[in-house]
N, C-alpha and C positions, 0 to 999 in steps of 0.2 A: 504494500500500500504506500502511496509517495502521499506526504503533504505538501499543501499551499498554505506558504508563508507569505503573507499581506501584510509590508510595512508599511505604516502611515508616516507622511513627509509630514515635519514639524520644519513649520518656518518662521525665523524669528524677524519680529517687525519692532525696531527701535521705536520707542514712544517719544524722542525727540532726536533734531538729528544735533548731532553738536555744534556748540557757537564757532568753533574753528574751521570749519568746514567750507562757510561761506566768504570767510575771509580768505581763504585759501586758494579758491576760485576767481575771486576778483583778484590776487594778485598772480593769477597765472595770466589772466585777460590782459593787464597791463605790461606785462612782460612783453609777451605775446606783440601786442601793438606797439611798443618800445621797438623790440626786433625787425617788426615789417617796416617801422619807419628809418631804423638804421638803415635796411638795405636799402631804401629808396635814396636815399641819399650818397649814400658810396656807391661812385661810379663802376661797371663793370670792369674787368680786364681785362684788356684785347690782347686776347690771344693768336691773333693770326700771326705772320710770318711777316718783315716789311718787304716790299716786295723787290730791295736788294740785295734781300736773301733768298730771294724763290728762283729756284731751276728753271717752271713754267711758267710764262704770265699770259692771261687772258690777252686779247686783242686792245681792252679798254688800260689793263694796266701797263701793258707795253705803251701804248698809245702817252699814258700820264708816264712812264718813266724817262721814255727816248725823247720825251717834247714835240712828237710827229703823228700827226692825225692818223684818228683810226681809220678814215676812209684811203690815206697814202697805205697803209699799212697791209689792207686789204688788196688793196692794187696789187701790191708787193707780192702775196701771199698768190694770188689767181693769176698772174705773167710767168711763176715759177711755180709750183706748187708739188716739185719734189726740192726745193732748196732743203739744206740741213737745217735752220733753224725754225722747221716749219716740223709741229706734230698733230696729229688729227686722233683723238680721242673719240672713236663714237662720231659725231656728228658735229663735235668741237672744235675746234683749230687752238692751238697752243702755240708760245714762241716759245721758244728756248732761246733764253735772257742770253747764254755767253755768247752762244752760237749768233746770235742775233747782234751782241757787240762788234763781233768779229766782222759780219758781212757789212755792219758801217763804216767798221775801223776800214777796209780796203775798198770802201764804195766813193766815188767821188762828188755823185748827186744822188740824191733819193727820190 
C-alpha cells in the first residue's frame, strides 16, 4: 500500500515591511540617475584608427587625406582599374594609402 503525503505550503507575510527598505530604494534611484547622467556627459572614445594609420581608406577618406576630390579619385580608379593601389572588397573599392602615396610620389599631374 503506498501513501499520499499532502504538504500544506505555509507562507509567511510580514505585517510591516521595514523602514529601511524604502530608503534603500530611493537611494538606488538616485545612484542610478547620478550614473546615467555621468555618462551623458563624458564624451565617448573614439576608437577608430586615424586614418594615417589605416592600410585601406575608403574613397571619401582618401579623398580628405590626399587633398584631391573624390570624383579625381574615381576617374583615377575606372582609366586603371587593375593599378596596385586599387582593392575591390565585395562591391567596394578601397585605396591602399602607401601604394596610393607611391603612384603620386612618381605621378606628375593627377
Amino acid at each position: 500500500m503506498s501513501q499520499i503525503t499532502v504538504l500544506n505550503e505555509m507562507t509567511y507575510k510580514p505585517k510591516a515591511i521595514p523602514a529601511v527598505i524604502p530608503l534603500v530604494y530611493d537611494a538606488l534611484f538616485k545612484l542610478e540617475s547620478k550614473v546615467a547622467e555621468a555618462k551623458k556627459v563624458q564624451p565617448k572614445a573614439d576608437t577608430r584608427l586615424p586614418i594615417c594609420d589605416k592600410y585601406l581608406l575608403t574613397i571619401e577618406e582618401a579623398a580628405e587625406y590626399f587633398g584631391i576630390g573624390q570624383k579625381r579619385i574615381r576617374r583615377l580608379i575606372s582609366l586603371d582599374p587593375t593599378a596596385r593601389f586599387i582593392l575591390t572588397v565585395g562591391n567596394r573599392t578601397q585605396i591602399k594609402r602607401k601604394e596610393f602615396e607611391k603612384y603620386i610620389d612618381e605621378a606628375s599631374c593627377v
